[in-house]
C-alpha positions as protocol buffer text, in pm:
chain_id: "A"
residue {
  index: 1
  type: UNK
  ca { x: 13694 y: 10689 z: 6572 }
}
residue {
  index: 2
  type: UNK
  ca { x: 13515 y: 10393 z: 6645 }
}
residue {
  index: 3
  type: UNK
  ca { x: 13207 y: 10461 z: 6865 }
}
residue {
  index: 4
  type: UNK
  ca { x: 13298 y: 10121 z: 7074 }
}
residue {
  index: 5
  type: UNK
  ca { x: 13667 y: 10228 z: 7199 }
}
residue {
  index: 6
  type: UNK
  ca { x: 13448 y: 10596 z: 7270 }
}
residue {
  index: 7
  type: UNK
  ca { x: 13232 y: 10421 z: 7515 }
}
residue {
  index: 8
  type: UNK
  ca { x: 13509 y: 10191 z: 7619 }
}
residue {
  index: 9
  type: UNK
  ca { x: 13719 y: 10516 z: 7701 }
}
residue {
  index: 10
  type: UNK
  ca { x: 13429 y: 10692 z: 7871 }
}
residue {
  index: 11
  type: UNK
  ca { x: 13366 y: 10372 z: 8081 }
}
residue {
  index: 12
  type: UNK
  ca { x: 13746 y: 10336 z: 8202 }
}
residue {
  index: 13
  type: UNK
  ca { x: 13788 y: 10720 z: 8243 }
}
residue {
  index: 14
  type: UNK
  ca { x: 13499 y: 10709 z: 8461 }
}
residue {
  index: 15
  type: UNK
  ca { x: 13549 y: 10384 z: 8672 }
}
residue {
  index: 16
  type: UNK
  ca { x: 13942 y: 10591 z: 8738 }
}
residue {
  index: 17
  type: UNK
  ca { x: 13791 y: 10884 z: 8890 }
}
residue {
  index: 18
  type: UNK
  ca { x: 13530 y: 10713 z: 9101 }
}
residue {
  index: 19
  type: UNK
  ca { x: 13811 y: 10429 z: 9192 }
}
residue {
  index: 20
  type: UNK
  ca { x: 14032 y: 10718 z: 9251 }
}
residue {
  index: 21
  type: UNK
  ca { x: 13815 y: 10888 z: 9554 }
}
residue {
  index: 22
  type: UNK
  ca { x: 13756 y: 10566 z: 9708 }
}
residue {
  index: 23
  type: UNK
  ca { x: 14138 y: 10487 z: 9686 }
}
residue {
  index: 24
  type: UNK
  ca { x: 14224 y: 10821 z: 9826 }
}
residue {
  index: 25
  type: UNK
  ca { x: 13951 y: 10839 z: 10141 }
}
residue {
  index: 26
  type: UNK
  ca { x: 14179 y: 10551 z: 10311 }
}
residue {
  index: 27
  type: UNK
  ca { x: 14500 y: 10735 z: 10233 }
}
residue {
  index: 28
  type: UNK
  ca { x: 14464 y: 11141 z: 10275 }
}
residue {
  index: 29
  type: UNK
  ca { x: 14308 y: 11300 z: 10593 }
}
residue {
  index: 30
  type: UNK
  ca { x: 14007 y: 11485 z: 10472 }
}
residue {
  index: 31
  type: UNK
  ca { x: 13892 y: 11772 z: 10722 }
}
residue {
  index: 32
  type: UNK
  ca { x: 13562 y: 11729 z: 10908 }
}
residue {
  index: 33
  type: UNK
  ca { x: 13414 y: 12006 z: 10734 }
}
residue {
  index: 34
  type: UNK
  ca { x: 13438 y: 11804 z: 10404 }
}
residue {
  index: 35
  type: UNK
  ca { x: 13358 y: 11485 z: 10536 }
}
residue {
  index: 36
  type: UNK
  ca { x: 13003 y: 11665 z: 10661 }
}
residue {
  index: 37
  type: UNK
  ca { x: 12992 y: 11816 z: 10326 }
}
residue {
  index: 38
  type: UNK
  ca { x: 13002 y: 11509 z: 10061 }
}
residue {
  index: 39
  type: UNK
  ca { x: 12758 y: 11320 z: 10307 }
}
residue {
  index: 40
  type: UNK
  ca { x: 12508 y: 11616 z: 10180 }
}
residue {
  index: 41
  type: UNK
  ca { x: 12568 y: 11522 z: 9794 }
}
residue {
  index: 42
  type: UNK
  ca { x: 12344 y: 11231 z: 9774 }
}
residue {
  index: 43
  type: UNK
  ca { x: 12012 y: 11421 z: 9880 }
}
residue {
  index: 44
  type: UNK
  ca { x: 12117 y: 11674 z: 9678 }
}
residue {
  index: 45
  type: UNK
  ca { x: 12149 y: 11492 z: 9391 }
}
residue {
  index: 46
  type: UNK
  ca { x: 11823 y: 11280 z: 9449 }
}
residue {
  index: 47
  type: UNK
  ca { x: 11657 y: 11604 z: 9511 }
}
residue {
  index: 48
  type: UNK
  ca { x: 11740 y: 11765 z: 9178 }
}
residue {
  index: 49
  type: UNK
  ca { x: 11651 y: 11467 z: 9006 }
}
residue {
  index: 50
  type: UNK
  ca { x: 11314 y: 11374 z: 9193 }
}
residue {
  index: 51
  type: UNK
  ca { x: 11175 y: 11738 z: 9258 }
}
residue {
  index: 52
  type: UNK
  ca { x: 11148 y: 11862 z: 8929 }
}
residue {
  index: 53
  type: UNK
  ca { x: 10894 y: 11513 z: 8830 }
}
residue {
  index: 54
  type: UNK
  ca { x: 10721 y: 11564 z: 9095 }
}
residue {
  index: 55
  type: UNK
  ca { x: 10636 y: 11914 z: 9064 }
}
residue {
  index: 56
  type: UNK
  ca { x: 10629 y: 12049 z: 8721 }
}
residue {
  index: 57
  type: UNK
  ca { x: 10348 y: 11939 z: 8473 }
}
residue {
  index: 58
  type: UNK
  ca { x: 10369 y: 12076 z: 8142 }
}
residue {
  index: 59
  type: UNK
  ca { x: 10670 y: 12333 z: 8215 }
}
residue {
  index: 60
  type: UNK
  ca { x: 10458 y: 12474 z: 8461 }
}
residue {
  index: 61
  type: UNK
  ca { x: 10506 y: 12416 z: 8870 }
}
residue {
  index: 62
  type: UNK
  ca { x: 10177 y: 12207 z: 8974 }
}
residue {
  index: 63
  type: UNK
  ca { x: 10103 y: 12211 z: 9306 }
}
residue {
  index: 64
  type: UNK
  ca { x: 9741 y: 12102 z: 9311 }
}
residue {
  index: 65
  type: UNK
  ca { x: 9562 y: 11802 z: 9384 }
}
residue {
  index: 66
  type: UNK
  ca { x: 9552 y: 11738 z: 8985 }
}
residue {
  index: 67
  type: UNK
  ca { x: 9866 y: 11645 z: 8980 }
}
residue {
  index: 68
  type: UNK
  ca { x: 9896 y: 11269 z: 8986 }
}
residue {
  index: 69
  type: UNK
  ca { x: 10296 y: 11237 z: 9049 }
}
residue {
  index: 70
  type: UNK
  ca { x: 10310 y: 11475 z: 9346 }
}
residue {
  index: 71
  type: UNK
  ca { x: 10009 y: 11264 z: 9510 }
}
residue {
  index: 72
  type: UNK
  ca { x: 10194 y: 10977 z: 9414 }
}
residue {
  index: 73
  type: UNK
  ca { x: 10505 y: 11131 z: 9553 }
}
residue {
  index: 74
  type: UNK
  ca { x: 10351 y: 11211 z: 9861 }
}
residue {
  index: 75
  type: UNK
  ca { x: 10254 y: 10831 z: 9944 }
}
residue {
  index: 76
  type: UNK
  ca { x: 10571 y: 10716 z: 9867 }
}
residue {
  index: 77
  type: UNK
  ca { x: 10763 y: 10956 z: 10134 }
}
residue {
  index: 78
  type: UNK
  ca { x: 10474 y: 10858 z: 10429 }
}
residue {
  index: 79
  type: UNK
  ca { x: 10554 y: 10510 z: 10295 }
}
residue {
  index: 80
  type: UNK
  ca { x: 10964 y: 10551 z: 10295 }
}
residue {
  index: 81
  type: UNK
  ca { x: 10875 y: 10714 z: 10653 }
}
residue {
  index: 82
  type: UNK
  ca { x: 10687 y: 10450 z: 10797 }
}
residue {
  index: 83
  type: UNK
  ca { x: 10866 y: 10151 z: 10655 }
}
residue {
  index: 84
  type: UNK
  ca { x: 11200 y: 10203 z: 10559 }
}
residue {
  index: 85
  type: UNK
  ca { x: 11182 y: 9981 z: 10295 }
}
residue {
  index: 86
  type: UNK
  ca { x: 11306 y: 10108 z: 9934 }
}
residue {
  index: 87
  type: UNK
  ca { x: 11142 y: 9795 z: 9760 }
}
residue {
  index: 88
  type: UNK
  ca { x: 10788 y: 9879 z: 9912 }
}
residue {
  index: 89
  type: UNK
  ca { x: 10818 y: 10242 z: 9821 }
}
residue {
  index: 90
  type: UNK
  ca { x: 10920 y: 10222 z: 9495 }
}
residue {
  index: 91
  type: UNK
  ca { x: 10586 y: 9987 z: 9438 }
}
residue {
  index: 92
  type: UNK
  ca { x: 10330 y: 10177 z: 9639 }
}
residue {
  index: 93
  type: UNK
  ca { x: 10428 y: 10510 z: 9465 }
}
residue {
  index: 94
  type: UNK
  ca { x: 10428 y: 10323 z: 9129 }
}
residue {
  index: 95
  type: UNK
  ca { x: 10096 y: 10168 z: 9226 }
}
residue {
  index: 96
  type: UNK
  ca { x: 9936 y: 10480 z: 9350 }
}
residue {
  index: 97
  type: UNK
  ca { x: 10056 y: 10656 z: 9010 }
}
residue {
  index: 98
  type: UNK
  ca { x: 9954 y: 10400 z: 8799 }
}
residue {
  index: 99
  type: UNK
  ca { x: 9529 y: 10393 z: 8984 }
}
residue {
  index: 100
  type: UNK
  ca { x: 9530 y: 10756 z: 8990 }
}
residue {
  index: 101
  type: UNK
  ca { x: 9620 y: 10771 z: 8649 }
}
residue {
  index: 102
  type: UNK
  ca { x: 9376 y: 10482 z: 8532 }
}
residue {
  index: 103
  type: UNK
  ca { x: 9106 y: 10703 z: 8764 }
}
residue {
  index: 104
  type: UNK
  ca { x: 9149 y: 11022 z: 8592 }
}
């Protein structure tokens, strides 16, 4: 099979099922309890996706002060927390990385 109509095909299947929730949250009734729920995914996700860079050097957890991306990590959330700008967090914590990495 031709590896362009595979990623064609993967590409429409998934636009249908994303298209598909958004199409049915203005026609079914979803209970409250679900509603709450799927507003918890996002953090979720981000955390499973952020956590593990932050905190594991090596294969091994790194919780110390050696560890450049956690420092770097921790700027960025005062920064997010201060600020609330996604722009300016995503350059300080890039910036912070980057010096601490030229430092060390």
């Amino acid at each position: 099979m031709n590896i362009w109509l595979i990623i064609l095909l993967g590409g429409v299947l998934t636009f249908a099922m994303r298209l598909s929730f958004i199409y049915l949250m203005d026609k079914i009734e979803f209970p409250e309890w679900l509603r709450n729920s799927l507003r918890l995914v996002p953090p979720a996700v981000l955390s499973a996706i952020v956590f593990p860079e932050l905190l594991v050097v090596n294969g091994q957890v790194n919780l110390s002060l050696d560890n450049n991306r956690l420092i770097a990590g921790m700027v960025a959330v005062l920064v997010a927390w201060r600020t609330r700008n996604t722009l300016l967090t995503i350059g300080v914590g890039m910036g912070v990385l980057l010096l601490l990495q030229a430092v060390r």
